[in-house]
C-alpha positions as CSV (number, residue, x, y, z in Angstrom):
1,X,-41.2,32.8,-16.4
2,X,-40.5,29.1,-16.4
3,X,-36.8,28.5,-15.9
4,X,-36.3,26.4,-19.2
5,X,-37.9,29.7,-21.1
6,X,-34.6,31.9,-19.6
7,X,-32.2,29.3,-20.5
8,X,-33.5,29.2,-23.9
9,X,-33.4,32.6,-24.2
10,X,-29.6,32.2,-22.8
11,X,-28.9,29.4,-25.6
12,X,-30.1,32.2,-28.1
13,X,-27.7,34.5,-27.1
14,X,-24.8,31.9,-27.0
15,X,-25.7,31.1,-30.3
16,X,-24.8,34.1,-31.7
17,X,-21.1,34.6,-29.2
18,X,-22.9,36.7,-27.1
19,X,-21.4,35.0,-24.1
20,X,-22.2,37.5,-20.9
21,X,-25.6,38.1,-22.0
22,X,-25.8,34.1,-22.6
23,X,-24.6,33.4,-19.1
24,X,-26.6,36.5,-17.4
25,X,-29.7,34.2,-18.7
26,X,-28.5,31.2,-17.5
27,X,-27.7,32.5,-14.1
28,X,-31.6,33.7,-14.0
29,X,-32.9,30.6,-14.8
30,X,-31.1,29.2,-12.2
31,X,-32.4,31.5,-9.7
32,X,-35.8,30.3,-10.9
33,X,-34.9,26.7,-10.2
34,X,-31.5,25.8,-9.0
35,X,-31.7,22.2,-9.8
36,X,-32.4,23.1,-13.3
37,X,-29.9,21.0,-14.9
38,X,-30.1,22.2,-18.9
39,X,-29.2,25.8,-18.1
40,X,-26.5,24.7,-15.4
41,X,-25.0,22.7,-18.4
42,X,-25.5,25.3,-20.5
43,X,-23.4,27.6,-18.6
44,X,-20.9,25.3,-17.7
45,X,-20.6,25.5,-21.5
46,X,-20.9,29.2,-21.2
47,X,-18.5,29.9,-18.9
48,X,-15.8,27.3,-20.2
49,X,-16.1,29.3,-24.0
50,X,-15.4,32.1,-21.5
51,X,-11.9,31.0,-20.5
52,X,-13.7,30.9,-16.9
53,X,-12.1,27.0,-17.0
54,X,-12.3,27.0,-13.0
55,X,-16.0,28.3,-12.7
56,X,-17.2,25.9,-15.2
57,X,-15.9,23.0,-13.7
58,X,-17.8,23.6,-10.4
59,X,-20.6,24.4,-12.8
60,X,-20.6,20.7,-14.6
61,X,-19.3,18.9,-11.0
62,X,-23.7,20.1,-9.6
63,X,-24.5,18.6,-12.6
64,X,-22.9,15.4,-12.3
65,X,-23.9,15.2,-8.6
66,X,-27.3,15.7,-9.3
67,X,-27.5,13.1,-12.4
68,X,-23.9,11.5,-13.5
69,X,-25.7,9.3,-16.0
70,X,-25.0,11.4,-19.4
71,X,-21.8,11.0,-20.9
72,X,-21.6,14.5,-22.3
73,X,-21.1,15.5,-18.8
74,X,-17.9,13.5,-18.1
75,X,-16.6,15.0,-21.7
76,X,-17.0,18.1,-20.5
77,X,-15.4,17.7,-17.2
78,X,-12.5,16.1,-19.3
79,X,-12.2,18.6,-21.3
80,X,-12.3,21.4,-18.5
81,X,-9.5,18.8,-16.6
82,X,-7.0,19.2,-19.3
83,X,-7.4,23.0,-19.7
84,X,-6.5,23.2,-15.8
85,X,-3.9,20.9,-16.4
86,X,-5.1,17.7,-14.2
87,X,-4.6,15.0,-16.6
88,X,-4.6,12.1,-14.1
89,X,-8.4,13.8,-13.1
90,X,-8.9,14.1,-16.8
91,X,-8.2,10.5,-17.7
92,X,-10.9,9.3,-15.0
93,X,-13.4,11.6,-16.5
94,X,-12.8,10.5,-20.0
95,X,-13.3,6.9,-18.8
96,X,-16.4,7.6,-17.3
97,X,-18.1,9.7,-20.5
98,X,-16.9,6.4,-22.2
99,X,-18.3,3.8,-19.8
100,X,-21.5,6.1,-19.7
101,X,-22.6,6.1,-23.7
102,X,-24.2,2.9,-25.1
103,X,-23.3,4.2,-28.9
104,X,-20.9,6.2,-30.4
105,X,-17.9,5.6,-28.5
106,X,-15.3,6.6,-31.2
107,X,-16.3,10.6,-30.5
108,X,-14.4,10.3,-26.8
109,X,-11.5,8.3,-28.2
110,X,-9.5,11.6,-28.9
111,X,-10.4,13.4,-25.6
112,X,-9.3,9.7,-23.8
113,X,-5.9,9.6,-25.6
114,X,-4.8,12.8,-24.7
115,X,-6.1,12.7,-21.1
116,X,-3.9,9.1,-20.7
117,X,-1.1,10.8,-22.4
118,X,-1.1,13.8,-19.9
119,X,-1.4,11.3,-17.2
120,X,1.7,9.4,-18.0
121,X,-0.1,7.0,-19.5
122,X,1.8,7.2,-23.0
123,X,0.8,3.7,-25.1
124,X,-2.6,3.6,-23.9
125,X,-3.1,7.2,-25.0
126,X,-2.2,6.0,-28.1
127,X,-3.8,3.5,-28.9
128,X,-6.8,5.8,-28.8
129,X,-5.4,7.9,-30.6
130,X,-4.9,5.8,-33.6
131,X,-8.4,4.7,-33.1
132,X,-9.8,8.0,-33.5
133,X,-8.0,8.7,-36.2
134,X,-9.5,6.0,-37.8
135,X,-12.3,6.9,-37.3
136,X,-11.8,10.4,-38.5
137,X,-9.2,10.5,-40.5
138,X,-9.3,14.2,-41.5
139,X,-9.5,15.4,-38.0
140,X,-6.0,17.7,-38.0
141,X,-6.4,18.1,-34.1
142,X,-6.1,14.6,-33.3
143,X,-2.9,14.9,-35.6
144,X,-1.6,17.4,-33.1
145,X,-2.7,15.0,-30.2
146,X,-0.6,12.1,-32.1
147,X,2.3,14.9,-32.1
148,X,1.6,15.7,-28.0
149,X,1.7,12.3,-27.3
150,X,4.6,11.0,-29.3
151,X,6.5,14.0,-27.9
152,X,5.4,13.3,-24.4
153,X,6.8,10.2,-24.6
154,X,10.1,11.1,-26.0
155,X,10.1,9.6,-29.4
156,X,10.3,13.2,-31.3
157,X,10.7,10.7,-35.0
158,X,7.1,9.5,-34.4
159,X,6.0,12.6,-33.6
160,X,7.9,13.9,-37.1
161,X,6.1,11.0,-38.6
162,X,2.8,12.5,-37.5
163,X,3.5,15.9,-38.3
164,X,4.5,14.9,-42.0
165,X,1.4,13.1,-42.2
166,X,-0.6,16.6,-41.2
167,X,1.2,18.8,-43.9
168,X,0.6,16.2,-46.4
169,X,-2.9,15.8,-46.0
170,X,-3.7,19.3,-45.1
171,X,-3.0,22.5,-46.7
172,X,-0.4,24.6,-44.6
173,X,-3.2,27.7,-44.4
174,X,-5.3,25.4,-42.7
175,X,-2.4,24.4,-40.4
176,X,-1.3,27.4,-39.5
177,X,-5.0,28.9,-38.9
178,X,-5.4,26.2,-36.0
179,X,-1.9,27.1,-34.3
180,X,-2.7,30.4,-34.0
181,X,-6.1,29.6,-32.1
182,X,-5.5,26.4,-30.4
183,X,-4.1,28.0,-27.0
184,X,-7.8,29.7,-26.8
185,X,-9.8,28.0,-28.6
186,X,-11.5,26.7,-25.4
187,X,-13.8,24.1,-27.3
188,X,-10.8,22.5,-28.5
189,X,-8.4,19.7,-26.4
190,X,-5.8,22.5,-25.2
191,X,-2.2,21.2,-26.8
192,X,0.5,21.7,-25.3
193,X,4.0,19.8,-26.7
């Protein structure tokens, strides 16, 4: 079999949450070819929807050493920063998946702000922010990012500013739903405040 065949076959699997068969696949294509860079995203992907934060980060980190041009690579290894709790890591990532993407910036505004944030880096996490709230303005988890953030940096009335905003403009079912997932949901920017 061609290695590309086995990943796709693995990208079936983890289309339907079938994680540990997806990521048996994408191990054998890897076997086939090692430098095989679509399944060795894939599982990094894979692994990370796992909770396997720390295997999937040495996953995407071959990728990016063999070809650091795509910025999806640098989101990922944001995102897998800020779940292991190495914001200042995190915020160099997210600058580099933003340096790295000729369109479309906007989509790594969120991720940015709340790596800066992390890092200490309180007003220029914000200022993303805002701008990706612009930018999507029904987007409730960069709400909670405002929330992080305005917390973070100790002014708990913006942060009640932000959070009034949220329960206005989305129904409390809704709000409640994403609590109860967002310390696993593994796709999502991990908050924390």
């Amino acid at each position: 079999f061609k290695p590309a065949i086995v990943g796709n076959i693995g990208k079936v699997y983890a289309n339907y949450g079938l994680l540990d068969e997806a990521v048996r696949f994408y191990h054998q294509s890897l076997e086939l070819n090692p430098d095989f860079l679509t399944s060795r995203f894939d599982l990094a992907n894979a692994l990370a929807l796992q909770g396997k934060t720390s295997e999937a980060l040495a996953q995407i980190d071959r990728v990016i050493a063999a070809n650091d041009q795509q910025s999806r690579f640098s989101n990922l290894r944001t995102l897998l920063l800020l779940w292991l709790d190495r914001p200042q890591e995190a915020a160099v990532a997210a600058s580099e998946a933003m340096r790295r993407t000729l369109v479309n910036k906007e989509r790594y505004f969120s991720i940015t702000g709340v790596a800066l944030g992390r890092a200490g880096h309180f007003g220029q996490g914000l200022w993303f922010l805002r701008h990706a709230l612009k930018t999507f303005p029904n987007d409730r988890r960069i709400l909670y990012s405002l929330i992080e953030n305005r917390l973070l940096a100790g002014e708990p009335a913006a942060a009640r500013d932000y959070a009034a905003r949220l329960v206005a403009g989305h129904s409390l079912a809704a709000v409640r739903a994403d609590l109860a997932v967002l310390p696993t949901d593994y796709a999502g920017v991990p908050v924390q405040a």
